[in-house]
N, C-alpha and C positions, 0 to 999 in steps of 0.2 A: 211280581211273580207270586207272593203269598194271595194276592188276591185272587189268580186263577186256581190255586189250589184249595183256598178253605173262601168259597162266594158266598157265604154265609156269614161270614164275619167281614163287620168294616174294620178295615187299618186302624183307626182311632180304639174302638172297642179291643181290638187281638192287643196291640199298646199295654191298652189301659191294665187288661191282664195278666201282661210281662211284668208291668211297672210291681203290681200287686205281690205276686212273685217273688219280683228281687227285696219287695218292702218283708216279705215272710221271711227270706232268708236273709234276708239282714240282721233281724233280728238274733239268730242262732249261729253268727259268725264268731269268731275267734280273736274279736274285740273289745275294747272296755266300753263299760254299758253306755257310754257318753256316744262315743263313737254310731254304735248299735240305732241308739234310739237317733239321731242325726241323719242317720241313711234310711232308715226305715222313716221318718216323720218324710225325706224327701221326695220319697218314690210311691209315696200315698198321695202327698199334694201333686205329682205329675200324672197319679190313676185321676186322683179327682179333675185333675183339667182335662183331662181326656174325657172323659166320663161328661163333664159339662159342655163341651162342643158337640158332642156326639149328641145329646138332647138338645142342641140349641140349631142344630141342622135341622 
């Protein structure tokens, strides 16, 4: 369905976006910095896999 609405962005790419996103607000969540940086290191490494199939297509 997102595809018929924004055809200009591939599903991998809009992803990789979201991931980056929740990687920013993770940062400024309402946890101890262990926590914080744990989620945000995770949702960098799922933009970057996104981000490297998108190039490797």
């Amino acid at each position: 369905m997102a595809s018929r609405l924004f055809p200009t962005l591939s599903p991998s790419k809009s992803r990789a976006a979201a991931h980056r996103a929740m990687a920013k607000a993770a940062l400024f969540s309402d946890s101890s910095a262990a926590v914080r940086l744990k989620r945000y290191n995770s949702h960098m490494q799922k933009a970057r896999h996104l981000e490297a199939q998108e190039v490797a297509q």
